[in-house]
C-alpha positions in Angstrom: 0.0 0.0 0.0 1.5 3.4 -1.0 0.3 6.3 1.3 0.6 9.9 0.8 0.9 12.2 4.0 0.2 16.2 3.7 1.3 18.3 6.5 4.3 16.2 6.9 6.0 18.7 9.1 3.3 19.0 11.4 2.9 17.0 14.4 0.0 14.3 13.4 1.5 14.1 9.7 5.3 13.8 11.3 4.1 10.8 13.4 1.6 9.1 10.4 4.8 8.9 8.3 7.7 7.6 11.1 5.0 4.9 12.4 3.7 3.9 8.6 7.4 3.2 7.6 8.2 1.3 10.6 5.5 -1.3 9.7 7.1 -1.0 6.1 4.7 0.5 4.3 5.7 2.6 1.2 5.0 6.6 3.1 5.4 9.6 1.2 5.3 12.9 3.2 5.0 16.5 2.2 5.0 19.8 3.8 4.2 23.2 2.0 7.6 23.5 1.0 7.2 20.3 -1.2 3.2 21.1 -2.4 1.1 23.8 -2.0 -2.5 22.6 -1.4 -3.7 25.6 -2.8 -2.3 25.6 -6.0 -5.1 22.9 -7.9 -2.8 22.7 -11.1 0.3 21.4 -8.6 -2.2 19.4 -6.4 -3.2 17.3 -9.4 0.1 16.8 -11.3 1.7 15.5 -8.1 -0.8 13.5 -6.9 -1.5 12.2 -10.0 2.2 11.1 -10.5 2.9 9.6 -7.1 -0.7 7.3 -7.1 -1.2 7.0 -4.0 -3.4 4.1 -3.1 -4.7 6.2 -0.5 -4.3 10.0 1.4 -4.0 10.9 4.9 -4.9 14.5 4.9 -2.8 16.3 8.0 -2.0 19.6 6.2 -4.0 22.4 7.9 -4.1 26.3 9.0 -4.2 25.7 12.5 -3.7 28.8 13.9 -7.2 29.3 15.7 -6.6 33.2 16.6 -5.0 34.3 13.6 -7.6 32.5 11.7 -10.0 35.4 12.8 -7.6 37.9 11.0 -6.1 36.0 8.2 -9.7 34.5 7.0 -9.1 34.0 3.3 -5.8 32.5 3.6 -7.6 29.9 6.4 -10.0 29.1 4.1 -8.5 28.5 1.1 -5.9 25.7 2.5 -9.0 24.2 4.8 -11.8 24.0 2.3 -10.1 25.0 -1.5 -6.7 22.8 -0.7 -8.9 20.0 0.7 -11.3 20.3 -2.5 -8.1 19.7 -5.0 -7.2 16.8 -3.3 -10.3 15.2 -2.3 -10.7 15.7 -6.6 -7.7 14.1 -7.3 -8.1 11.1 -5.0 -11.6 10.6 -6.8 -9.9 10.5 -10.0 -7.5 7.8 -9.4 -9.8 6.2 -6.9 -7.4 6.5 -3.4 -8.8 6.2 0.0 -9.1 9.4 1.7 -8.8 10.2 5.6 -9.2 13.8 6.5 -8.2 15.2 9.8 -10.7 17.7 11.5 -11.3 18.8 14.5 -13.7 19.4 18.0 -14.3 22.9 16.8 -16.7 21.8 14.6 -18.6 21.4 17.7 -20.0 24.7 19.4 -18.8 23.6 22.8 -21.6 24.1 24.9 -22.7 21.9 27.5 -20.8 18.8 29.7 -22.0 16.0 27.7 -19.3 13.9 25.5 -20.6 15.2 21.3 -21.5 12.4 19.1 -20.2 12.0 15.8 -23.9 12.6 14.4 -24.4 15.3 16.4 -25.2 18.6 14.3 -22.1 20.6 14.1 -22.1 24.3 14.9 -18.8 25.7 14.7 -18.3 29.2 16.6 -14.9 30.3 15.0 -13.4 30.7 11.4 -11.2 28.0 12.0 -13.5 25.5 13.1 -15.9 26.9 10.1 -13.2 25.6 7.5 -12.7 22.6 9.1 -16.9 22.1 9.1 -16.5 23.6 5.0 -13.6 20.5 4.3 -15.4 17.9 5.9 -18.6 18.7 3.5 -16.4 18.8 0.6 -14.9 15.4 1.6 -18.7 14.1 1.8 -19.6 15.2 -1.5 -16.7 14.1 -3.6 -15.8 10.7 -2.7 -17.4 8.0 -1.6 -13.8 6.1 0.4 -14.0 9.1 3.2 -12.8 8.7 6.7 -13.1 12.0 8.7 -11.4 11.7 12.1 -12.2 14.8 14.5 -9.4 15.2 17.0 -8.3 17.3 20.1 -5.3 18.6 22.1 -2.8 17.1 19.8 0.9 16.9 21.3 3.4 15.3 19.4 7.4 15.1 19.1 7.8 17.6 16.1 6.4 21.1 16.7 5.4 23.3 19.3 2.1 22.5 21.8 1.1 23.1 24.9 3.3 20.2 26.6 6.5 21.8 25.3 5.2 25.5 26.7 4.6 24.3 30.1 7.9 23.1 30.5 9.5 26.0 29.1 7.4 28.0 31.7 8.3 25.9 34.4 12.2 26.8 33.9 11.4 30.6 35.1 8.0 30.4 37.0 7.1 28.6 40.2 3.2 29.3 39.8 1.1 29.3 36.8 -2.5 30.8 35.7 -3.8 28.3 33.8 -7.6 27.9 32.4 -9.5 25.6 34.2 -13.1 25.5 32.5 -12.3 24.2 28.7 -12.7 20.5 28.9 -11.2 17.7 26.3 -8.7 14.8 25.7 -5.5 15.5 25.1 -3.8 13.3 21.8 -0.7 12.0 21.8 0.3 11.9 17.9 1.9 8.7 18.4 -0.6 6.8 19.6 -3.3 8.9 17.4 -0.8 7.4 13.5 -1.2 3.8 14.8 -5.0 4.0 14.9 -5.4 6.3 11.7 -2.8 3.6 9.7 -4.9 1.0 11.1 -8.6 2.6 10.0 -7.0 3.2 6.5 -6.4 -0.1 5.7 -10.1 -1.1 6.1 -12.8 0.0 4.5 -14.9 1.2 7.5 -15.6 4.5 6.0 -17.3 7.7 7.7 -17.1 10.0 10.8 -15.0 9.1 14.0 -14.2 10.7 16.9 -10.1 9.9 18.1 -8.3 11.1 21.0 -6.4 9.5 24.5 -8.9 8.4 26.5 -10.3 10.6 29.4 -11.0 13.9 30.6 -9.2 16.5 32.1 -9.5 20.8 31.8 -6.5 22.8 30.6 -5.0 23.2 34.4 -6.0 19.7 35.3 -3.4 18.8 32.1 -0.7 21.1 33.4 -0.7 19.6 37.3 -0.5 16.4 35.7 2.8 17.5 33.4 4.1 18.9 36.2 3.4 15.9 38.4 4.8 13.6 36.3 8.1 15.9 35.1 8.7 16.6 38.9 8.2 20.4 38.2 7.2 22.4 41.3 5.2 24.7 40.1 2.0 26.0 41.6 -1.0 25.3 38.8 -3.4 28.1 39.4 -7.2 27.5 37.3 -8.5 30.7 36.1 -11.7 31.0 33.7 -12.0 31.4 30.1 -13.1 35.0 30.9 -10.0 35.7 32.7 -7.5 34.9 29.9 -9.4 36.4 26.5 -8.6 35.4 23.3 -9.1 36.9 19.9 -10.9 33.5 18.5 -13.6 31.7 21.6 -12.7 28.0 22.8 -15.3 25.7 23.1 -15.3 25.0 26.9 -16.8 21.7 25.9 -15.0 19.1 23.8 -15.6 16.2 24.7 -16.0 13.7 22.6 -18.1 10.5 22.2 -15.5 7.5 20.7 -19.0 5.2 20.2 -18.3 5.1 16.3 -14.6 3.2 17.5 -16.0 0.8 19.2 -18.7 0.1 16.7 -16.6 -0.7 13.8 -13.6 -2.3 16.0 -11.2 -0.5 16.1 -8.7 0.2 19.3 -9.6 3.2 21.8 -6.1 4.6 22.8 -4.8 4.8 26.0 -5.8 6.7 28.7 -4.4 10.5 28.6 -1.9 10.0 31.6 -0.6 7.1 30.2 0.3 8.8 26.4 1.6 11.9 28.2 4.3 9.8 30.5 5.5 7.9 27.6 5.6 11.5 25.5 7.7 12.9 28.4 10.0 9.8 28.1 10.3 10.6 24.6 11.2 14.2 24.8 13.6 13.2 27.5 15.3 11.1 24.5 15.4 13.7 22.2 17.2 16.2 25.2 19.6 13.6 25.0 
């Protein structure tokens, strides 16, 4: 099987790649510097060379905030890039996995969202996600769309990575304790998106670690586990504004996993130890 990865030097698309070619299967990765999405001409004539016999789709503007600012340039690599491909892979007939996102979600509430929930996305960003995911339905019929959450990963910057950096010149921390989700380690996150590509258990799922935890909750536990002492303070969304709103709510239902088979990943705690054993490595 020969798999093409966008958003290669991203975190997800990073991880996709390393695990895929450790199980020996034929990965090809790209970042913007190799293909941009936006460009349909360039989107076809290298897809169209490489034939892939299927497309994980990591590529993505990801910056929620700027997103609010920047709202053409968000759009057309969310919706128009994901259009060009999603063509492409109809054209050669590839399987096609596209990553979105809880924002999709409006974030109200305490109850874990569905995967057939109605989506009501209260940002740009999570607007273009909601655009590509509709595309995705409407060309091709071998979709997977996984929605996923907190991502932390080995290549690239998240919030893991911040808190430590914090920790080496604070001993106490504001930190917001009323936006609820799963963190996802990237790692564990490939295996189950290389595993879901291989079948053909197509639609909407719902991925992350397992368990729930708020933003502060998250940073105790980093802390914890690092053997950082640094005071965790939880503050409310209110008290720390930012230019796009976070759903305080994403949770996520994983029923549509369990339905079709597939593995739930490991609980939170456990990814983030094993992720701080990793960075550890790479200190080294």
């Amino acid at each position: 099987m020969k798999i093409l990865v966008t958003g290669y030097t991203g975190q997800l698309g990073f991880d996709v790649v390393h695990e895929g070619l450790k199980m020996g299967i034929d990965m090809t990765g790209i970042g913007s510097n190799q293909l941009n999405i936006t460009n349909e001409e360039a989107v076809y004539s290298y897809v169209k060379k490489l034939n892939p016999d299927a497309i994980i789709h990591c590529a993505a503007y990801t910056g929620v905030d700027k997103a609010e600012d920047d709202k053409s340039n968000c759009w057309n690599i969310n919706v128009e890039g994901t259009k060009y491909l999603a063509k492409v892979a109809r054209e050669i007939n590839a399987k096609f996995l596209y990553i979105s996102t809880d924002y999709v979600f409006d974030g109200t509430g305490v109850t874990p969202f569905l995967e057939t929930d109605a989506v009501s996305p209260i940002g740009h960003y999570g607007l273009t996600k909601h655009k590509g995911e509709e595309v995705v339905q409407s060309l091709l019929d071998k979709w997977f769309i996984v929605r996923i959450s907190w991502v932390f990963g080995i290549n690239g910057n998240n919030f893991i990575k911040t808190m430590l950096k914090l920790a080496e010149s604070r001993n106490e921390l504001n930190v917001v304790g009323d936006q609820y989700g799963s963190p996802t380690y990237t790692s564990d996150l490939a295996l189950l998106l290389l595993e879901m590509i291989k079948t053909e258990k197509y639609g909407i799922y719902h991925a992350s670690n397992e368990g729930f935890c708020n933003w502060a909750e998250f940073a105790q536990e980093i802390f914890y586990l690092s053997e950082k002492n640094v005071k965790v303070n939880a503050i409310t969304s209110e008290d720390y504004p930012t230019r796009a709103v976070r759903p305080k709510n994403s949770r996520m239902s994983k029923q549509k996993l369990v339905e079709s088979g597939f593995s739930l990943l490991p609980k939170w705690q456990d990814a983030l130890q094993r992720y701080l054993e990793e960075l550890k490595l790479e200190v080294k």
